[in-house]
C-alpha positions, 0 to 999 in steps of 0.5 A, a space after each residue: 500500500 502507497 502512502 500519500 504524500 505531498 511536499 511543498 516548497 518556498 525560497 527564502 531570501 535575506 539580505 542584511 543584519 538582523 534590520 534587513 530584509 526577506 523575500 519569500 517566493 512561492 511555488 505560484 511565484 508569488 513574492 512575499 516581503 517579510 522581516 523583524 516584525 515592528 512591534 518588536 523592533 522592526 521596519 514597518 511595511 513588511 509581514 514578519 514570522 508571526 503574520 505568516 504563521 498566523 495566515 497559515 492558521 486562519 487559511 488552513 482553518 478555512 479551508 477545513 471549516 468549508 469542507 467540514 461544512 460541505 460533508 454535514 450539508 451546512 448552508 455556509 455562505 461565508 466565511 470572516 475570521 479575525 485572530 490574533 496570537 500572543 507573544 510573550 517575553 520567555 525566562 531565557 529572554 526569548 519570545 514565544 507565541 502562547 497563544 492563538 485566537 480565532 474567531 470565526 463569523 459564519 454566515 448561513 443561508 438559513 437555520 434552525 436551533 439543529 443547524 446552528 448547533 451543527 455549525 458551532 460544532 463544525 466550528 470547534 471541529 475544524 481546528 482541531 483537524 486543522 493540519 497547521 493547527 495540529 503542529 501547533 498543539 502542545 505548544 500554543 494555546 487555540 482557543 476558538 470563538 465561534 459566532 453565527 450569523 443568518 442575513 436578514 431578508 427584506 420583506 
């Protein structure tokens, strides 16, 4: 039996001290500037490690929401997610990130007390299946906060 396996790539590049500048070049050759984040220091303008860590959570995070949502027939819509991590200054005087919050807003076409319980469980389901997520647990503290929302219809 084969095991399923799939690599990923991106090339990273950085030019001067600790103050410089990095580039990041996806597979889709997409380019991604990124450096010493400013709160800590650094230039503004760029992304830094915790911006991409914290994209790479909320993206994984949606993107299994949606199919979560697909396989248990929720009327999902859309989809806005707001999250934050925490860095917090170690002992050894190192940062670490302790935490991550997500907070997703799902909107569904319709619902009903079932619905919306299904919905909010998917919610909490979703990270804990998250393959990003997953290599964060043990380390960093998800907390999710789900809300769900149906339009209103004009009458």
């Amino acid at each position: 039996m084969s095991i399923e396996k799939h690599t990923f790539r991106i090339e990273g590049l950085w030019a001067g001290n600790s103050d410089g500048d990095g580039e990041l070049h996806t597979e889709c050759n997409e380019v991604w500037n990124f450096g010493v984040p400013e709160q800590t220091g650094g230039k503004p303008g760029r992304s830094n490690p915790e911006e991409l860590l914290l994209g790479a959570v909320v993206s994984c995070y949606c993107i299994t929401l949606s199919i979560w949502a697909e396989k248990r027939r929720l009327p999902l819509v859309k989809m806005e997610v707001d999250a934050s991590c925490d860095l917090e200054r170690q002992a050894d005087r190192s940062l670490q990130i302790v935490r991550i919050d997500i907070k997703p807003r799902l909107t569904l076409t319709s619902t009903d007390e079932r619905t919306a319980a299904i919905a909010m469980d998917t919610a909490y389901k979703a990270e804990s299946h998250c393959l990003i997520s997953k290599v964060l647990h043990g380390n960093v503290e998800i907390k999710v906060e789900p809300e769900i929302m149906v339009p209103e219809t004009n009458n």
